[in-house]
C-alpha positions in Angstrom: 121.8 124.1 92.9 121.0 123.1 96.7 117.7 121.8 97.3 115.8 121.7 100.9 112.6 119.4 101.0 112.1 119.6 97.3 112.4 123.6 97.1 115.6 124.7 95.0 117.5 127.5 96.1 118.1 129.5 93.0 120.9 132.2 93.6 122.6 134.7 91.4 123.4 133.6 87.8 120.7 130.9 87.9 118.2 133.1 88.4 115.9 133.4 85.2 114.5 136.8 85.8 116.0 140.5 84.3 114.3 142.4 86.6 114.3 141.7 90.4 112.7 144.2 93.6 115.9 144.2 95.7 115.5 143.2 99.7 119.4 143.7 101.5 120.4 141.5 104.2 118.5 143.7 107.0 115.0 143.4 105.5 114.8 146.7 103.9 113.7 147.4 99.9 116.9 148.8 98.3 114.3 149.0 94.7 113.8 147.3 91.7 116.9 146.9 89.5 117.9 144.3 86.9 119.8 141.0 87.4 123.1 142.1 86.2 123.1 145.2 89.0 121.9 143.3 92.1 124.2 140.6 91.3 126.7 143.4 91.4 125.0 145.1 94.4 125.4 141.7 96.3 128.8 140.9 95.4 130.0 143.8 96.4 128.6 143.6 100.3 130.3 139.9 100.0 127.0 138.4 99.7 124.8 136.2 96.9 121.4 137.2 95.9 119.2 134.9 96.5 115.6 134.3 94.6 112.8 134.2 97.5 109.5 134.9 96.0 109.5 133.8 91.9 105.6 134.5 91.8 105.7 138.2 93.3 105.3 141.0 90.5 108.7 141.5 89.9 109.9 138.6 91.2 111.7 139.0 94.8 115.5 138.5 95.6 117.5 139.2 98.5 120.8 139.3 99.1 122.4 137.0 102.2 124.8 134.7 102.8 124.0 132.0 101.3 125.2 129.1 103.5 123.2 131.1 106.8 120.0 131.4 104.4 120.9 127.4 104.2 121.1 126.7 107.7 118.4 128.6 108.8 116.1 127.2 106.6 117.2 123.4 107.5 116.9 124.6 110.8 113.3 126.0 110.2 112.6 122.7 108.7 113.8 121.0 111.7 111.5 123.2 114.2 108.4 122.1 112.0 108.9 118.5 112.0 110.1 118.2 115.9 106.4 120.4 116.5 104.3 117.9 114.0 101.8 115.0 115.6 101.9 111.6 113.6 98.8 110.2 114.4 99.3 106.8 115.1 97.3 103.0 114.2 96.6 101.4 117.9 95.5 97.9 117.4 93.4 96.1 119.9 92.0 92.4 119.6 88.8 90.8 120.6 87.3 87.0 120.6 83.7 86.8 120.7 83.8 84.6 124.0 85.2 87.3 126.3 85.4 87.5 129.8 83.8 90.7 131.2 87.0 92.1 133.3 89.2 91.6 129.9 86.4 93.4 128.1 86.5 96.2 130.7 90.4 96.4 130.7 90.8 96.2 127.0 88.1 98.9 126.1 90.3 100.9 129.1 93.3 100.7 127.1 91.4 102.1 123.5 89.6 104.9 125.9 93.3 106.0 126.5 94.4 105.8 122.8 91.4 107.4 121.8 92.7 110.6 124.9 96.3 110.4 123.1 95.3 111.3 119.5 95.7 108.1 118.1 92.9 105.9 115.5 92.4 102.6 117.3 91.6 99.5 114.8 89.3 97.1 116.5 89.5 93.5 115.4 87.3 90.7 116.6 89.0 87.5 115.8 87.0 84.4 114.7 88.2 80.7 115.6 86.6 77.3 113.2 82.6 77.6 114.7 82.9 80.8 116.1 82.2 81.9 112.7 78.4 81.1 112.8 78.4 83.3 115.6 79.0 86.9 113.7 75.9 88.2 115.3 78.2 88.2 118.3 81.1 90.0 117.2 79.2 93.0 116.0 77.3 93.2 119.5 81.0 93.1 120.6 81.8 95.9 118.5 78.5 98.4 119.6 79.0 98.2 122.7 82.5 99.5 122.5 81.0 102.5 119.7 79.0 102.9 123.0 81.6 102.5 125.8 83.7 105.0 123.7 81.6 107.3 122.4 82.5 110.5 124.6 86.0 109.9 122.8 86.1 108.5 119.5 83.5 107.8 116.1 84.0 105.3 113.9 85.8 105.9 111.6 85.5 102.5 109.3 82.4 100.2 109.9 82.9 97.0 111.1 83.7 94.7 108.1 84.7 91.1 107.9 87.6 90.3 105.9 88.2 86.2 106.4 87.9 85.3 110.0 88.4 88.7 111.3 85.9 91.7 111.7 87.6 94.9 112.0 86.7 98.6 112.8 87.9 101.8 113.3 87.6 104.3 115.5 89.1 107.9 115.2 89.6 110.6 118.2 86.2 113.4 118.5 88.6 116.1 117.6 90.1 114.7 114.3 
């Protein structure tokens, strides 16, 4: 028994059911008949039956070649993953001491993350007596919920987990 992406392909003699409704290889019903007879039916156009719907009432086979029913199928596989969008994790640092043009330029580069599709983590990173200074970080962190906001809403509040404080922001349309 083949298997694509966790689906088995059951075909003739492994399949389970006694009576089947018939499809031949051009799409059309030939009927309902039992296993034994479109096994036969199949065999005798050179061709395996091959189960397609199990949960149907009777249970749907049809009758192909079994190696194209294979390729097509890895090829349909193929056409959905190439056509997917993996949403990817852009990370962008902060210090609570920044300089406005980096601020500008940084929040620039998450604005175009934001346009691409992808969740942007914001981390400001805290340095020995910087840490009194949270109040800072989170100021640092509204403005760019602000700066963004025609984009992107957080996703994550900001959170401090040891010297870092880290949000996330996710794209409008997610």
């Amino acid at each position: 028994m083949e298997s694509i992406k966790n689906e088995k392909i059951i075909r003739n003699e492994e399949i389970p059911f006694e009576q089947l409704r018939v499809v031949d290889s051009d799409g059309k019903m030939v009927g309902i008949m039992s296993k034994s007879e479109a096994i036969n039916f199949a065999r005798s156009k050179g061709l395996d039956l091959i189960l397609v719907a199990p949960t149907a009432q009777p249970p749907v086979a049809r009758v192909l070649d079994y190696g194209k029913y294979k390729y097509e199928l890895s090829k349909r596989e193929q056409k959905a993953k190439k056509n997917q969008k993996v949403i990817e994790v852009k990370e962008m640092k902060f210090r609570p001491v920044i300089n406005e043009h980096d601020y500008q330029t940084k929040v620039k580069h998450i604005r175009r993350f934001l346009e691409d599709g992808n969740k942007v983590k914001v981390t400001v990173m805290f340095r020995g007596r910087e840490m009194a200074f949270m109040d800072k970080g989170k100021e640092i962190l509204n403005r760019i919920v602000n700066d963004v906001s025609d984009l992107g809403v957080v996703e994550k509040e900001a959170k401090v987990e040891g010297r870092d404080m880290i949000m996330v922001l996710k794209p409008k349309n997610l």
